[in-house]
VMD Tcl script that draws the C-alpha trace (Angstrom):
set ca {
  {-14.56 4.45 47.53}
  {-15.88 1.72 49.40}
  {-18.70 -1.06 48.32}
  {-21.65 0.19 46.92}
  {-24.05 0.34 50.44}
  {-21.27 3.20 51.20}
  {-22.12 5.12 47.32}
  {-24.47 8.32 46.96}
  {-26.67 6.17 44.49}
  {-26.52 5.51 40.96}
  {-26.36 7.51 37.66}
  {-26.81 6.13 34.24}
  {-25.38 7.20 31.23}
  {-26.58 6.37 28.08}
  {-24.69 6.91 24.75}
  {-26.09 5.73 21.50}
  {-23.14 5.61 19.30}
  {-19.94 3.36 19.40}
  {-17.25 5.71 19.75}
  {-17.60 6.10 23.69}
  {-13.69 5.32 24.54}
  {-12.57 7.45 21.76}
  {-14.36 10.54 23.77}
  {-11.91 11.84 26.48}
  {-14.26 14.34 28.22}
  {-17.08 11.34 28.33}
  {-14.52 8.74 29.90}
  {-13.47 11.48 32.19}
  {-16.66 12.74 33.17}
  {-17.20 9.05 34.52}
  {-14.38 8.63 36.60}
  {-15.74 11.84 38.30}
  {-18.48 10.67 38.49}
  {-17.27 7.37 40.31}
  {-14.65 9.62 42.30}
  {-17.91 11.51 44.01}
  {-19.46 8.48 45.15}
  {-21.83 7.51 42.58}
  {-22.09 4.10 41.45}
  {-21.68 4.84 37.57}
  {-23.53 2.51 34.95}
  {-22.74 3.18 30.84}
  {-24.80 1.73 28.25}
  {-23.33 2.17 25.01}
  {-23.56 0.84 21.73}
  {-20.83 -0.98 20.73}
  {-20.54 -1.54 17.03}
  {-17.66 -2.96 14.44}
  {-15.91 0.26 12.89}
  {-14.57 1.05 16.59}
  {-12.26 -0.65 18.58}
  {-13.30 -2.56 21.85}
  {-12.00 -0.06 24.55}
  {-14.03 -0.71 28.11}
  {-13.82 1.75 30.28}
  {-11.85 -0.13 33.40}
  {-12.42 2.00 36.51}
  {-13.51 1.32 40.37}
  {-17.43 2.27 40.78}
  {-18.24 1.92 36.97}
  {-19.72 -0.88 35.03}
  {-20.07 -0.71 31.65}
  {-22.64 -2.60 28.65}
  {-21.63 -2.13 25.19}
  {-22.88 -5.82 23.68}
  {-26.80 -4.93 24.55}
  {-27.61 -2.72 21.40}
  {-31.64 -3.33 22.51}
  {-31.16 -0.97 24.70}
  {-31.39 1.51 22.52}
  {-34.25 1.69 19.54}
  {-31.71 1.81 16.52}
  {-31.67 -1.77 15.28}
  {-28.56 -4.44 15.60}
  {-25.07 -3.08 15.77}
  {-24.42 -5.97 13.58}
  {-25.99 -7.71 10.40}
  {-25.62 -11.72 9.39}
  {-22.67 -11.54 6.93}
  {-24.75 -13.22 4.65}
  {-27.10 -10.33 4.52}
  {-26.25 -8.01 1.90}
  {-29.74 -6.42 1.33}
  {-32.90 -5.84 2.92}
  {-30.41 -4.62 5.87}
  {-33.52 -1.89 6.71}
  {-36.11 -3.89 6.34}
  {-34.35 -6.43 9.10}
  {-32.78 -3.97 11.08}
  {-36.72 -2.72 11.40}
  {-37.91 -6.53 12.06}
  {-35.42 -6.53 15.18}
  {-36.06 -3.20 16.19}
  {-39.76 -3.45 16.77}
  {-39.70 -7.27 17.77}
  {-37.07 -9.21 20.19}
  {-35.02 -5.40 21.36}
  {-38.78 -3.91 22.08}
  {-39.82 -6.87 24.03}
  {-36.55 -7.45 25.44}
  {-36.31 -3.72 26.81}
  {-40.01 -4.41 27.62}
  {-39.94 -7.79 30.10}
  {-36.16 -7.86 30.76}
  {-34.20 -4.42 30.90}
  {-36.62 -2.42 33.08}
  {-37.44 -5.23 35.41}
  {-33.53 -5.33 35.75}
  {-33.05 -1.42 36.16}
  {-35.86 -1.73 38.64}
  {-34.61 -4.28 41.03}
  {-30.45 -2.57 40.83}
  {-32.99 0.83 41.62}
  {-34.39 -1.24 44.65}
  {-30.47 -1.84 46.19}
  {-29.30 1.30 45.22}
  {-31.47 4.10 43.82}
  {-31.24 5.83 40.82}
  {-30.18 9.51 41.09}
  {-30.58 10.26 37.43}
  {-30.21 9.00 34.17}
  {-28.05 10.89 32.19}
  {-28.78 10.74 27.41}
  {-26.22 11.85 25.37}
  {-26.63 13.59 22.36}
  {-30.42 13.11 21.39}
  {-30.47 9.74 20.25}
  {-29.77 8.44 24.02}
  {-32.38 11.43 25.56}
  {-34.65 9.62 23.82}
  {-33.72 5.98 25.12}
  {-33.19 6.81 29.01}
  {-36.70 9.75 28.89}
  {-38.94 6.79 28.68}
  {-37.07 4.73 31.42}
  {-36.65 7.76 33.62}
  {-40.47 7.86 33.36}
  {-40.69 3.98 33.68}
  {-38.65 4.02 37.33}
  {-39.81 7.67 37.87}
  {-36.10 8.57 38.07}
  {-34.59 12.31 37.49}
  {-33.88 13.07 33.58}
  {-30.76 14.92 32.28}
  {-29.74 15.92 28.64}
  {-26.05 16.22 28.03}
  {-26.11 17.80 24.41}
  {-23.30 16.46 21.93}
  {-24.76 17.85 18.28}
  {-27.44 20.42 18.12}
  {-30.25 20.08 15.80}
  {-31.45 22.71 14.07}
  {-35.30 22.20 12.66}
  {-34.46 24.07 9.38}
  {-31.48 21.98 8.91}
  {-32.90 18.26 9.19}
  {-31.26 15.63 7.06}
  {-35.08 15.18 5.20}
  {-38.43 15.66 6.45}
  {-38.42 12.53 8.03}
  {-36.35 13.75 10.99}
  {-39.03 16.05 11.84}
  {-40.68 13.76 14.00}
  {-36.82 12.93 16.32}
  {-36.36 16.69 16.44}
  {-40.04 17.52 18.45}
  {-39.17 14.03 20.51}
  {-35.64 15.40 21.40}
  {-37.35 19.35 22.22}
  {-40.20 17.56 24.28}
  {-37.69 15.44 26.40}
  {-35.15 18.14 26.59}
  {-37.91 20.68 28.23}
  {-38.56 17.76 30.79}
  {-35.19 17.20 31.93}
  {-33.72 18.59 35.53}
  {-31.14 20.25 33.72}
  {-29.18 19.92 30.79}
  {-25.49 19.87 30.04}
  {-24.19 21.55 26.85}
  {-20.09 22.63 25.52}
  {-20.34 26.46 25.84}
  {-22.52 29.65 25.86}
  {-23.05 29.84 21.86}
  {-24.40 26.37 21.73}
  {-26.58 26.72 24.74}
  {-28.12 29.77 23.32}
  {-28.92 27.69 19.99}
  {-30.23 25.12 22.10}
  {-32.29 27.01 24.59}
  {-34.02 28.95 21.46}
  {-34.52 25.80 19.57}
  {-35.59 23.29 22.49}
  {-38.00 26.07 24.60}
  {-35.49 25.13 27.75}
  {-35.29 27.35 30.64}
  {-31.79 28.94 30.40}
  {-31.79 28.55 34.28}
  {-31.55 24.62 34.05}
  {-28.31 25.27 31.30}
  {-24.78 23.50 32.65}
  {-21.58 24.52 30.67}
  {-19.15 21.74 30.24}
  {-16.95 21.61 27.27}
  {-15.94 18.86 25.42}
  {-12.51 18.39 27.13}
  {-10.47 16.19 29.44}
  {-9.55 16.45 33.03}
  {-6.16 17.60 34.19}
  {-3.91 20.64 34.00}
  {-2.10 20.79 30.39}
  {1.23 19.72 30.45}
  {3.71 19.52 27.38}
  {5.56 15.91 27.85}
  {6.86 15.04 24.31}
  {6.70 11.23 23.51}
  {8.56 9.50 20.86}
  {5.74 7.06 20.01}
  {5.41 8.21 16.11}
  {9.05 8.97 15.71}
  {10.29 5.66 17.01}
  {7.31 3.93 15.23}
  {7.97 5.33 11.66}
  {11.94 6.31 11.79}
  {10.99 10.12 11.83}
  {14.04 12.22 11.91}
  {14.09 14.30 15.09}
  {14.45 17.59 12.30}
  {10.93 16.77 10.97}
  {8.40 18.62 12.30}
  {4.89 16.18 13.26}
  {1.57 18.10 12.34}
  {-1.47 15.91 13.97}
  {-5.21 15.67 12.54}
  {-6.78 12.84 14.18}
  {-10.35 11.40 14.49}
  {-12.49 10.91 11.38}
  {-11.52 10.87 7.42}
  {-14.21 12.61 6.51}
  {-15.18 15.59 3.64}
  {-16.17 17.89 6.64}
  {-12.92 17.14 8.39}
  {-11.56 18.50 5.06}
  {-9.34 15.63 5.46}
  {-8.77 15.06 1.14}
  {-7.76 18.81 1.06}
  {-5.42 18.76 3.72}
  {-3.88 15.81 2.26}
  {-3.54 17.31 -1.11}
  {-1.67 20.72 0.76}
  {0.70 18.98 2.35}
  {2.15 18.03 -0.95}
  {3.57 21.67 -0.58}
  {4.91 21.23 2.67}
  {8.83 21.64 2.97}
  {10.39 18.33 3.96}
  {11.11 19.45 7.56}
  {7.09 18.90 7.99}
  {5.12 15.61 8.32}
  {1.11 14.98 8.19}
  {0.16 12.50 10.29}
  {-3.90 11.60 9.68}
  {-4.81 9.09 12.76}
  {-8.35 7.56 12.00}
  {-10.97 6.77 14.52}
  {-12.42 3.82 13.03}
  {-10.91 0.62 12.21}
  {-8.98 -0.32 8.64}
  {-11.83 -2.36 7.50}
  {-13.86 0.25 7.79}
  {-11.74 3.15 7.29}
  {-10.82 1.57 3.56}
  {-14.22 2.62 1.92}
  {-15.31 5.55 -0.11}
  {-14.59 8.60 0.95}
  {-11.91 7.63 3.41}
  {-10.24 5.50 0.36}
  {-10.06 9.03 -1.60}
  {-7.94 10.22 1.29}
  {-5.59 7.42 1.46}
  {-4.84 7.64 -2.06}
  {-3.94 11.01 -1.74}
  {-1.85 10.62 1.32}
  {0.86 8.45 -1.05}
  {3.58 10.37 -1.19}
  {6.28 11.47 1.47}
  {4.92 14.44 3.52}
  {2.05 12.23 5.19}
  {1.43 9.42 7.21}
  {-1.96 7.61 7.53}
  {-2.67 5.48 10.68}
  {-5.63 3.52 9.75}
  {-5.45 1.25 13.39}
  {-7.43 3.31 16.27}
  {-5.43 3.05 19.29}
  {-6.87 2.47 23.08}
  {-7.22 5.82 24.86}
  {-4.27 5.81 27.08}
  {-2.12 5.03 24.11}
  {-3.64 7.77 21.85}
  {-2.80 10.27 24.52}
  {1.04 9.35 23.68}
  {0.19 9.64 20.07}
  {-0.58 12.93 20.70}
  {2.16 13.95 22.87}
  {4.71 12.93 19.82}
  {3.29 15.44 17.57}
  {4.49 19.34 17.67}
  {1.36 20.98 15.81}
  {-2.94 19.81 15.77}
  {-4.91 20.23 13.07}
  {-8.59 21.10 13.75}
  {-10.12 22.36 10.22}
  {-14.03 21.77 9.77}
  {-15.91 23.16 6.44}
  {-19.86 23.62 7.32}
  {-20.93 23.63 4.03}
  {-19.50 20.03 3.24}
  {-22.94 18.91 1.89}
  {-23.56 18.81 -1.87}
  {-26.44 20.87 -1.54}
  {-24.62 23.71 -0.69}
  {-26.41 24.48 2.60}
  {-24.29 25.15 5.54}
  {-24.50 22.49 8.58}
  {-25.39 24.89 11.28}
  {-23.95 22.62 14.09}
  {-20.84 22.57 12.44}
  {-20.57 26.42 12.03}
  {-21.29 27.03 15.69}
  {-18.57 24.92 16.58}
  {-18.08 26.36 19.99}
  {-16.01 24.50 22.57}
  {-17.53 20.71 21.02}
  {-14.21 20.04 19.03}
  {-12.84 16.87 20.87}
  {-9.83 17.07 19.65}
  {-8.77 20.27 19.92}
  {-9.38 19.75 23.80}
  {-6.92 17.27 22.92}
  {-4.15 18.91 21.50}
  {-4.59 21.60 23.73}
  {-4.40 19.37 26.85}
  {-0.83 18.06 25.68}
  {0.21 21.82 24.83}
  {0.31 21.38 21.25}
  {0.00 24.99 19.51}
  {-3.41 24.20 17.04}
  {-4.44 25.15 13.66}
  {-7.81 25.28 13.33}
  {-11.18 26.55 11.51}
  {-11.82 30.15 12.04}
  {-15.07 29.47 14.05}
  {-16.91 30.70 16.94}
  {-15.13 28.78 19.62}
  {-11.68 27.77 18.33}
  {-11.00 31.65 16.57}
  {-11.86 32.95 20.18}
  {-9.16 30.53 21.78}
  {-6.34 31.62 19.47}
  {-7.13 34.78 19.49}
  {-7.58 35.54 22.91}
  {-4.84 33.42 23.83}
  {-2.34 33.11 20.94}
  {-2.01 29.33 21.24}
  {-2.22 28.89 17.38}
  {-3.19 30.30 13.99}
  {-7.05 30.05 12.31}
  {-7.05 29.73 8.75}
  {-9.74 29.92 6.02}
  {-8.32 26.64 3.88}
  {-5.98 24.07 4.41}
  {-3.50 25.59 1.61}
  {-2.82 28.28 4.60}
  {-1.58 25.43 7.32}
  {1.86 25.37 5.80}
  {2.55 29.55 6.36}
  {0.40 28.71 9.97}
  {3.16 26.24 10.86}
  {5.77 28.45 9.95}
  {4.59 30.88 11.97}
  {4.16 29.03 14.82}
  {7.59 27.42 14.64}
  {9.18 30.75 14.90}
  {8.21 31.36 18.42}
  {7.51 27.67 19.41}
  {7.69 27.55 23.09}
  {5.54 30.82 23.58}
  {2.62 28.91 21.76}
  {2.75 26.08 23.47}
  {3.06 27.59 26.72}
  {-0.61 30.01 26.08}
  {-2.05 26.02 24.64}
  {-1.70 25.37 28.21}
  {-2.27 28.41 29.83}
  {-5.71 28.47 27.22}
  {-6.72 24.62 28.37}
  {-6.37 25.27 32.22}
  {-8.36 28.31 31.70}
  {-11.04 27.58 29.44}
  {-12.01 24.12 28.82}
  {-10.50 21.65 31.79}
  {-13.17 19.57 32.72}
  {-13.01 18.71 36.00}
  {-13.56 22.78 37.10}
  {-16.75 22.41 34.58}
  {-18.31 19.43 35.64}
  {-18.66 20.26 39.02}
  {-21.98 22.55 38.16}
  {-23.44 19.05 37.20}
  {-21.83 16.99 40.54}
  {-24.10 20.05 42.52}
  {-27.26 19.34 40.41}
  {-27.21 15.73 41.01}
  {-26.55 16.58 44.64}
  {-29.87 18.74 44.22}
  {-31.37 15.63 43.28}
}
mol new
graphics top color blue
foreach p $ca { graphics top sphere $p radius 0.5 }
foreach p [lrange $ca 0 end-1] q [lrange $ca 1 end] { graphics top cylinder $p $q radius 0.2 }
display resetview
């Protein structure tokens, strides 16, 4: 694509959270975006328990060291400042980032909207509706809502989140259309939110590309695996609801011809706290491996090429309360990483959810299970007839969640535009 005279216009996407590069489908979705002809801007908040991972592609700019642009506070705190981090974080919130958004960011987005105009601006998840609805209606740009976790209004972390939830509904009703992972979670939405099911674009949370199965020795040359040891993957976040603890403690079981591997998201700093340290301490002994050092995205796509099996086990009712997290149970096609496993033809093991239990069982690409002391007979089983379950992981990617095939409802809505 040539200089930007020769693009359609711009889109802005704006994600409130730090763990942009570690989102295939998101980075993906912006090199379409580029690849269309738009010029493609990404605000995102860049903060210290992810690694810096920039986005590097023709047609896209991104700003991750600008946490004003969103109304969340700093990314970072004084190291001296051990309490009072609310009170400050409240100080900066409603002082220097308001006026700064105020005087200097929408003057800015005006001016790049004079040289090239704004076709839409694009929030992710509801945190970033709410940052790019006021600046749509600022420039009098086009509003979209691409939908990452659903909120549920009788299942609010405390009352206080009342007020985000009828913010995120009101915005959500006045956007041109709205992007969501699959026809379960749409339905949730659209009954929740009061959105016209008409305005409703499917896109699961996946990468681009046909699935291929390309084995890498990354882990096996890293950590002197023997090539008879079979690699299990569960990657992203140590966390209770990623049942991570209890699949550490059932791979004590394992035979020795299977290996754990846990890959964290965030970095060791802040990977070695609390729950997360629980883990770790669990993991010490010789059927698991814990990589605590997140790895840039083309490198984690070899990470998972070197494994054989993915782990994708989630447990709704993680809270102490006892009520089940209803986001979590309607799972749908929003696991990340099973996208990913899938992509690189790994057979899966995973949560017997709406979403994932529709995948295996329509396509046989893995086994669901009800607790993590089941993964060991799941393996077995799929290591009997290997090759056939990797093949339907591929045959089940291409078919269902590919995103490039997806995304191209929301390329003809921003044509619309």
């Amino acid at each position: 694509m040539g200089p930007e005279s020769e693009r359609r216009g711009r889109v802005a996407l704006f994600y409130p959270y730090g763990a942009f590069s570690t989102v295939a489908g998101l980075l993906d979705a912006t090199r379409i975006l580029s690849d269309r002809g738009y010029e493609v801007e990404v605000y995102y908040r860049g903060t210290p328990e992810y690694m810096a991972d920039r986005l590097r592609y023709p047609g896209v700019t991104v700003t991750d060291d600008k946490p004003a642009v969103f109304s969340m506070g700093p990314a970072r705190y004084p190291r001296l400042l051990r309490r009072g981090r609310g009170v400050y974080s409240r100080l900066v919130r409603e002082g220097p980032h308001r006026w700064w958004r105020s005087f200097a960011f929408v003057p800015e987005l005006r001016r790049r909207h004079r040289l090239l105009p704004y076709v839409c601006f694009i929030g992710l998840d509801w945190r970033g509706l709410t940052t790019a609805g006021p600046l749509a209606a600022a420039l009098g740009v086009p509003l979209a809502y691409w939908s990452l976790e659903l909120m549920f209004r009788d299942d609010l972390p405390d009352p206080g989140w009342e007020g985000f939830k009828e913010e995120e509904a009101e915005w959500s009703r006045r956007a041109e259309f709205v992007i969501i992972q699959d026809a379960w979670r749409a339905a949730a939405l659209v009954e929740e939110d009061g959105i016209d099911p008409a305005r409703i674009v499917l896109v699961p949370n996946a990468p681009r590309g046909g699935a291929r199965r390309a084995p890498s020795g990354l882990l096996r040359a890293k950590y002197h695996i023997a090539p008879s040891r079979q690699v299990a993957l569960c990657s992203g976040f140590l966390r209770p609801w990623a049942m991570s603890r209890e699949i550490v403690e059932a791979a004590r079981d394992w035979p020795p011809d299977y290996l754990l591997y846990m890959q964290s998201k965030v970095t060791r700093e802040h990977a070695m706290m609390g729950y997360s340290e629980e883990v770790i301490r669990a993991a010490r002994h010789g059927s698991v491996l814990v990589g605590l050092d997140p790895l840039p995205s083309q490198e984690f796509s070899r990470l998972v090429d070197s494994a054989d099996v993915g782990l994708a086990l989630y447990n709704p009712c993680f809270r102490g309360d006892g009520r089940t997290d209803r986001n979590m149970e309607l799972m749908g096609y929003s696991s990340g990483k099973l996208a990913d496993y899938l992509h690189a033809g790994l057979p899966i093991v995973a949560s017997r959810l709406p979403g994932p239990r529709d995948l295996v069982e329509r396509y046989e690409c893995g086994v669901c299970v009800d607790t993590p002391d089941e993964i060991r007979e799941a393996l077995d089983t799929i290591f009997q007839d290997y090759a056939r379950y990797s093949s339907n992981a591929c045959r089940c990617f291409d078919e269902v969640l590919e995103l490039e095939r997806h995304f191209q409802g929301v390329i003809d809505r921003l044509a619309l535009l």
